[in-house]
C-alpha positions in Angstrom: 37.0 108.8 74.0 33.6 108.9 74.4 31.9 106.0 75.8 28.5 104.5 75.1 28.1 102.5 78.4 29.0 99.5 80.7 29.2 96.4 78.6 30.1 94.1 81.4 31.7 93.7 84.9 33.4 90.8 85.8 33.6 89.5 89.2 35.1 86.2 90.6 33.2 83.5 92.6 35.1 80.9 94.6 32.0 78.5 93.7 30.8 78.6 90.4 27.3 76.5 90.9 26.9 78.5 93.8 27.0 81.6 92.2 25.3 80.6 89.2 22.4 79.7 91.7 22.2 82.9 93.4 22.5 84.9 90.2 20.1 83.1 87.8 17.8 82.2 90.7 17.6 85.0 93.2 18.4 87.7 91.5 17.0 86.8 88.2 19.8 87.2 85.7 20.0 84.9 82.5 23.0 82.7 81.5 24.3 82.9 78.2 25.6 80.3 75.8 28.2 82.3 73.8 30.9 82.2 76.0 33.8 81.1 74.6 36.3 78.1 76.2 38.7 80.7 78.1 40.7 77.5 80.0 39.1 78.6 82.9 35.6 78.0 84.4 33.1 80.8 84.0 29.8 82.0 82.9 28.7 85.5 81.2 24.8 86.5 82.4 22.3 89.2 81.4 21.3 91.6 83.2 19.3 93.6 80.9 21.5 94.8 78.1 24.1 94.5 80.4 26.1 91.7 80.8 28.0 90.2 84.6 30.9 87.8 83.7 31.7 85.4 86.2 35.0 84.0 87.0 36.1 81.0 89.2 38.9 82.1 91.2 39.3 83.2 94.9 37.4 86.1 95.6 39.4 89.3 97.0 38.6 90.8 100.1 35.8 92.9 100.3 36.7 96.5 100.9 33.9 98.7 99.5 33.7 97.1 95.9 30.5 96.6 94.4 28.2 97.0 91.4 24.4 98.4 91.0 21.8 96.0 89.6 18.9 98.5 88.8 15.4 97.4 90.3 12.1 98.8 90.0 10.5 98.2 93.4 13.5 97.9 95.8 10.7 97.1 98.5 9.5 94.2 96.4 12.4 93.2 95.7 13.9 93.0 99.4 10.6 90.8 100.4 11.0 88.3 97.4 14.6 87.9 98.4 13.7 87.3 102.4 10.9 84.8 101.3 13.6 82.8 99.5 15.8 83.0 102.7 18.0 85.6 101.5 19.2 88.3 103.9 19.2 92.0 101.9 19.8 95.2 103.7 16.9 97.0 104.7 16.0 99.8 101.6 17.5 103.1 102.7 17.6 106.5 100.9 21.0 107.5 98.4 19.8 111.0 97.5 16.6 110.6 95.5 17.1 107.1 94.8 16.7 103.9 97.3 19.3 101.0 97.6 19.8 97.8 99.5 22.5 95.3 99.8 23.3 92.1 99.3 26.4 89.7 99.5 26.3 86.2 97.0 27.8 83.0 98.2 31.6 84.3 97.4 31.2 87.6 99.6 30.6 90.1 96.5 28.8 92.7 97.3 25.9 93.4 95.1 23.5 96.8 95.6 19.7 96.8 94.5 18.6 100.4 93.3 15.8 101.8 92.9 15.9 105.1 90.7 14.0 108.6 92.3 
């Protein structure tokens, strides 16, 4: 096997609306209308070619889980997200690259990096 990339991770949020909100609004991912009726509520996102897939179930304990959204200017990104009353991590070095954290309404743990 060979693979090509990361089509998607999927991640469950206790509050759907919530996590929509957080998602769409502060970190600027884009909800798409293709997903099919699983039985279950949901929502698949964008992010870039990439694609987050939201599930609404309990979310497990957090226990060094996470996934990378890839950012251009971490520093402008932390600000934007503190002027909307958000509360990232303050940017720190990860070899030659930068990265910050941030939690959404559920307790996921989502990192901002910034390539070197």
């Amino acid at each position: 096997m060979k693979p090509l990339a990361i089509h998607h991770v999927a991640i469950n949020v206790s509050d759907l609306d919530a996590a929509l909100e957080f998602y769409e609004g502060a970190l600027g991912l884009v909800a798409r209308s293709d997903r099919p009726d699983f039985g279950f509520p949901g929502a698949w996102l964008d992010a870039g070619p990439q694609q987050l897939h939201l599930i609404e179930a309990a979310a497990p304990p957090n226990v060094g889980q996470h996934f990378a959204i890839r950012v251009e200017d971490i520093d402008a990104v932390v600000a934007e997200l503190r002027a909307a009353g958000h509360r990232p991590s303050e940017p720190s070095p990860v070899g030659n690259s930068r990265q910050a954290f941030i939690s959404d309404p559920s307790g996921n743990v989502v990192e901002l990096h910034e390539v070197g």
